[in-house]
C-alpha positions as CSV (number, residue, x, y, z in Angstrom):
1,X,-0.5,19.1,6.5
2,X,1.0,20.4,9.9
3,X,5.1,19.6,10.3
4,X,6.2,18.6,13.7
5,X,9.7,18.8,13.8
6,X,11.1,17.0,17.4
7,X,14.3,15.7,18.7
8,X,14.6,13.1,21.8
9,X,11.0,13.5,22.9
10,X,10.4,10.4,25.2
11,X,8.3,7.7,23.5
12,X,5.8,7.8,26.3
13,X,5.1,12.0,25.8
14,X,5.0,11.1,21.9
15,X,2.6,8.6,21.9
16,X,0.3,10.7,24.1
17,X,0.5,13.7,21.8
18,X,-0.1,11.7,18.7
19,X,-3.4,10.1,20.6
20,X,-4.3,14.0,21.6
21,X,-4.0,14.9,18.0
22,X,-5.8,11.9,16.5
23,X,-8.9,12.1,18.8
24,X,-9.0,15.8,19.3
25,X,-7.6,18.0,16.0
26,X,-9.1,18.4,12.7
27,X,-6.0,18.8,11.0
28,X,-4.0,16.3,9.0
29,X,-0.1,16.3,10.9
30,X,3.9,14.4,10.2
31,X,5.3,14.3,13.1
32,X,9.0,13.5,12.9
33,X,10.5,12.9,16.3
34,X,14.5,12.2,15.8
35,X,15.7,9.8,18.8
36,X,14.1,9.3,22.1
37,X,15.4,10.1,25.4
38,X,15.6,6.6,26.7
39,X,16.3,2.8,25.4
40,X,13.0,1.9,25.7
41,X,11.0,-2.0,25.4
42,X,7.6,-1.3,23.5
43,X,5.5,-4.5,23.1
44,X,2.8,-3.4,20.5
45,X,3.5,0.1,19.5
46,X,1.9,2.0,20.2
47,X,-0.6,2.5,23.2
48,X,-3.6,3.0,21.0
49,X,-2.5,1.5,18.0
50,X,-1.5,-2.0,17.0
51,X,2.1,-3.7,16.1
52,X,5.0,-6.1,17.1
53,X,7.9,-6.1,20.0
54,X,10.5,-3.3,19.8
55,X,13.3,-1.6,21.2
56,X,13.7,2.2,20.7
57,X,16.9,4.4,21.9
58,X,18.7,7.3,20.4
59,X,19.0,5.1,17.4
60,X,15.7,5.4,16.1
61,X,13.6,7.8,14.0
62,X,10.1,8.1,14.6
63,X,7.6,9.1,11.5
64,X,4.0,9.6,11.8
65,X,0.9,10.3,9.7
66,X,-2.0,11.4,11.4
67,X,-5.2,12.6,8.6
68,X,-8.9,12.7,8.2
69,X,-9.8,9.7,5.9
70,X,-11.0,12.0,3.0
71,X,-7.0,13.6,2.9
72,X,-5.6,11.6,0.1
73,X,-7.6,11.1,-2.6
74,X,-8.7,7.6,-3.5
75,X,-7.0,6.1,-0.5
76,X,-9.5,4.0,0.8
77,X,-9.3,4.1,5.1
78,X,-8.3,1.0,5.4
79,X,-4.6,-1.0,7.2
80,X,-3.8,-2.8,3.4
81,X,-4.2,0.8,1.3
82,X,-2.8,2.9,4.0
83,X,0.1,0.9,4.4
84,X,0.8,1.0,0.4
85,X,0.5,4.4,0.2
86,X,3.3,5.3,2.9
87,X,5.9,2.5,1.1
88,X,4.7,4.7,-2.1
89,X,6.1,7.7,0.2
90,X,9.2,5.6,1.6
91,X,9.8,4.4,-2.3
92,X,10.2,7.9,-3.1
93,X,12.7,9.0,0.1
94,X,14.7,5.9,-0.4
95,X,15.1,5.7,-4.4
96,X,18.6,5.4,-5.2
97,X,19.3,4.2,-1.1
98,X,19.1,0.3,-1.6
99,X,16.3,-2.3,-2.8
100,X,13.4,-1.0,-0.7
101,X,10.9,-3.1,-0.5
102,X,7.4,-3.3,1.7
103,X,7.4,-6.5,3.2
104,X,4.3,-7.7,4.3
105,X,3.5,-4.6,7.1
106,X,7.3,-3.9,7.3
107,X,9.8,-1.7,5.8
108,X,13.1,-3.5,4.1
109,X,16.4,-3.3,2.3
110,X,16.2,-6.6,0.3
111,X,15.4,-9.1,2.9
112,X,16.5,-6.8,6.0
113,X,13.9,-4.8,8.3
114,X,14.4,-1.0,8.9
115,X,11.0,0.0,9.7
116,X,8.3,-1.2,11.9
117,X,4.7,-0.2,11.7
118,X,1.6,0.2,13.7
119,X,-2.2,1.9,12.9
120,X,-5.2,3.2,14.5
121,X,-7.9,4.0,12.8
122,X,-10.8,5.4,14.2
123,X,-14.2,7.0,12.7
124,X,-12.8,10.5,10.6
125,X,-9.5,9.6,11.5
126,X,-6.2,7.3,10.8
127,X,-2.5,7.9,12.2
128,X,0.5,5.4,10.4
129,X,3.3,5.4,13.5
130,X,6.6,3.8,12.3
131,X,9.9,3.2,14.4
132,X,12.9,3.6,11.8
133,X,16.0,2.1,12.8
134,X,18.6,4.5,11.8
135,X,21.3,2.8,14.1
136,X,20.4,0.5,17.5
137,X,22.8,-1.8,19.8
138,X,23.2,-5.3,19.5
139,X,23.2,-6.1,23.3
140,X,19.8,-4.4,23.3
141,X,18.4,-7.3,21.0
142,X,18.8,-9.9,23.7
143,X,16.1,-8.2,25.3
144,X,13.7,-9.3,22.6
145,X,12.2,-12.9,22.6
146,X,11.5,-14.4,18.9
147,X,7.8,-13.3,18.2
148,X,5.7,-16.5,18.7
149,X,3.9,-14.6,15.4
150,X,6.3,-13.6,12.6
151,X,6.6,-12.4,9.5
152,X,7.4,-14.8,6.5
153,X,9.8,-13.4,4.7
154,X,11.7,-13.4,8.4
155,X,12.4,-17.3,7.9
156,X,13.1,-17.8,11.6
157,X,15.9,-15.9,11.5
158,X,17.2,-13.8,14.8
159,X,16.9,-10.4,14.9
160,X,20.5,-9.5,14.6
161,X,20.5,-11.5,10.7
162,X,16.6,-10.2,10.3
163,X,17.7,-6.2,11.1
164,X,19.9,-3.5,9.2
165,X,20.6,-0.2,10.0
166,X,19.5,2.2,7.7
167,X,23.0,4.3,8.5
168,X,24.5,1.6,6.5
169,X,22.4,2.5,3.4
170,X,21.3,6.2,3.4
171,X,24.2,9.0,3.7
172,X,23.0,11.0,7.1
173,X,19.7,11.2,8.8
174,X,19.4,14.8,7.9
175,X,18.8,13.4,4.6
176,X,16.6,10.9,5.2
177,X,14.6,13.4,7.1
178,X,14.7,16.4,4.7
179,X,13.7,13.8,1.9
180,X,10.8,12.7,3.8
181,X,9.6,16.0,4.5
182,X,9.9,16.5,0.6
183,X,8.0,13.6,-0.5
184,X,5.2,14.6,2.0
185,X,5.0,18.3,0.2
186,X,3.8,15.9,-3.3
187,X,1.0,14.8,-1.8
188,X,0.0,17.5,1.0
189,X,0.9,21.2,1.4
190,X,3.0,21.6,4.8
191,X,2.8,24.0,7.4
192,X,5.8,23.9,9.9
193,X,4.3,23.7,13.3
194,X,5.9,23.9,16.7
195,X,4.9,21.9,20.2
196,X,3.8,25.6,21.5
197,X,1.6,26.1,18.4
198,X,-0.9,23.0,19.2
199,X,-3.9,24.3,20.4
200,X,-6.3,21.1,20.9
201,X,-7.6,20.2,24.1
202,X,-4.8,19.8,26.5
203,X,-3.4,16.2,26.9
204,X,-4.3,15.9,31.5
205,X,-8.4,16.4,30.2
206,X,-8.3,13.0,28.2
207,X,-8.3,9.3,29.7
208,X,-4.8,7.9,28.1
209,X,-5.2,4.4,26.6
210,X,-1.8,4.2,28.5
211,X,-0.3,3.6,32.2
212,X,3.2,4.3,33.6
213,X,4.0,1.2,36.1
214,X,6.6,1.2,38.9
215,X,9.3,-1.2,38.7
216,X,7.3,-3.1,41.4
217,X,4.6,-3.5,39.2
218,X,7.3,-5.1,36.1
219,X,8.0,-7.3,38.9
220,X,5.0,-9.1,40.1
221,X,4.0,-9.1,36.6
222,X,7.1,-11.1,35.9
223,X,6.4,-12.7,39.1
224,X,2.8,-13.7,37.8
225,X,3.7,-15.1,34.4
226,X,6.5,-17.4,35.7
227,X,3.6,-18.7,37.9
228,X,0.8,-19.0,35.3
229,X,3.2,-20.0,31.9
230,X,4.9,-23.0,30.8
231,X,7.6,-22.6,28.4
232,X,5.4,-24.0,26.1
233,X,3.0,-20.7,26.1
234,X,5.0,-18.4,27.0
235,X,4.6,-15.4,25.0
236,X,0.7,-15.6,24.7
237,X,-2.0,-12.9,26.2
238,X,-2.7,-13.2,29.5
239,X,-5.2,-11.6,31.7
240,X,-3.1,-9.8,34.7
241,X,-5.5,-8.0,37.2
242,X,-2.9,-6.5,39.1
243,X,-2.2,-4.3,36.4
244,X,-5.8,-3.1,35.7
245,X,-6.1,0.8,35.6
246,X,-9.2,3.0,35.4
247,X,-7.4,4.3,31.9
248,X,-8.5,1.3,30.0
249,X,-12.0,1.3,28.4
250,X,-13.0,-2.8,28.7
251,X,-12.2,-4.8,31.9
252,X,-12.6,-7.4,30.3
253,X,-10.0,-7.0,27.8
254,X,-6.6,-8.7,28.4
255,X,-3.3,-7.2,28.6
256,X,-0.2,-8.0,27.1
257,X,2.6,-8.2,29.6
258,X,6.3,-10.0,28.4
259,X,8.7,-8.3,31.0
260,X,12.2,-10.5,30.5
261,X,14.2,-11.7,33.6
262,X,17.5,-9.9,31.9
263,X,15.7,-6.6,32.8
264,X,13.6,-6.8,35.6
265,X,17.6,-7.9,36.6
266,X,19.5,-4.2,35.4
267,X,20.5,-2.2,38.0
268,X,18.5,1.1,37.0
269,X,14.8,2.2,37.8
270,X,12.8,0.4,35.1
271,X,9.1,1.4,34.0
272,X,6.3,0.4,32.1
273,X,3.5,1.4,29.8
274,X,0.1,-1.0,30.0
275,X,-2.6,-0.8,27.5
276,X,-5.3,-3.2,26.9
277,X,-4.5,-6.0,24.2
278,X,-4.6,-4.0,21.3
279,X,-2.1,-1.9,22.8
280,X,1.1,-1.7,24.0
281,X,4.0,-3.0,27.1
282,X,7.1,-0.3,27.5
283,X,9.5,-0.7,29.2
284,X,12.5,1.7,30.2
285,X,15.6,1.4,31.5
């Protein structure tokens, strides 16, 4: 398995590369990305891959798997045993941390989410992208609305009693790291690889399932929801034309769009990410 070793690589440029990797390389790749560059909003993480609402910043660790389906033996290419063989992996990292536990598609402490995951899986092919919170700010949370669709084990709770940082449990993020590169030597034999050692066809030749919106854009798609939802639906998919881009495959597919007043509001230059409805909203500020 290839090691890609990266610290404060923007979301956006990660999520492109992993994409470039999983449609393009033959090679089974970690790709560890410490922090990115910019508190960012991602609605359904990633652009290409399914998963809930988050909020990434320097805080955050980023972990993914990208392998032909034949890579681990007996793991069948499917979300449920793909998902039980990385909290196999976690298990490992983490013994002797706290209670870790996978919860549903989540990763826990007890009753407390650390981990947030998404998949894609395609024909030869399967990437596992998770968002670790090593450490995050609790003013960032207001940006994020209660999911309309939630885990059970969350109980309704708000995301400041739902979250833990994983800072409060494991000694440094070096460790957590170097432990997770360890426990990804028992089941693969890794290569360390570098950002000028990928050689697959270069990222500009491929359509991105992926758009990067002006600020004007965030705000007539604010502008359109607040004309088209009640509070009563707010939160649900809605096609938006005005955001349409010759990236996505399906114009008839819907996009998910949940820009929040409180940021359209911030006095920076915000941005987005659009992908169709399986994808993913990011915004940064």
């Amino acid at each position: 398995m290839n090691l890609l070793r990266m610290s404060a690589v923007p979301i956006l440029e990660q999520l492109y590369l992993e994409e470039r990797l999983l449609r393009t390389s033959v090679d089974n790749w970690c790709i560890v990305n410490d922090r990115t560059s910019r508190p960012t909003i991602v609605m359904g993480i990633s652009g290409f891959t399914g998963g809930g609402t988050v909020i990434v910043d320097d805080g955050t660790v980023f972990v993914s798997f990208i392998c032909n389906k034949n890579a681990i033996p007996g793991l069948q290419p499917y979300p449920h045993p793909i998902m039980s063989w990385t909290g196999q992996l976690y298990s490992e990292v983490l013994q002797g941390f706290g209670d870790f536990h996978l919860r549903e598609n989540d990763y826990a402490f007890n009753s407390h989410k650390f981990g947030g995951n998404a998949q894609s899986i395609i024909k030869e092919r399967w990437i596992h992208h998770t968002s670790f919170l090593w450490d995050y700010d609790i003013k960032n949370m207001e940006y994020l609305k209660h999911p309309t669709r939630a885990p059970k084990y969350r109980s309704a709770r708000p995301h400041v009693d739902f979250l833990c940082r994983m800072k409060d449990y494991v000694p440094s993020k070096s460790t957590f790291i170097e432990r997770t590169i360890k426990s990804v030597g028992n089941y693969f034999l890794v290569k360390p690889f570098g950002l000028d050692d990928i050689t697959t066809e270069p990222s500009c030749t491929l359509p991105h399932s992926t758009k990067l919106l002006t600020r004007q854009e965030l705000e007539d798609a604010y502008s359109s929801q607040s004309a088209q939802q009640s509070s009563e639906n707010y939160g649900h998919q809605h096609t938006l034309p005005q955001l349409r881009s010759s990236c996505l495959p399906d114009e008839k597919k819907k996009i998910v769009c949940h820009p929040t007043k409180q940021l359209l509001e911030k006095e920076t230059a915000g941005s987005m990410i659009v992908s169709d409805s399986s994808g993913a909203v990011v915004c940064s500020f």
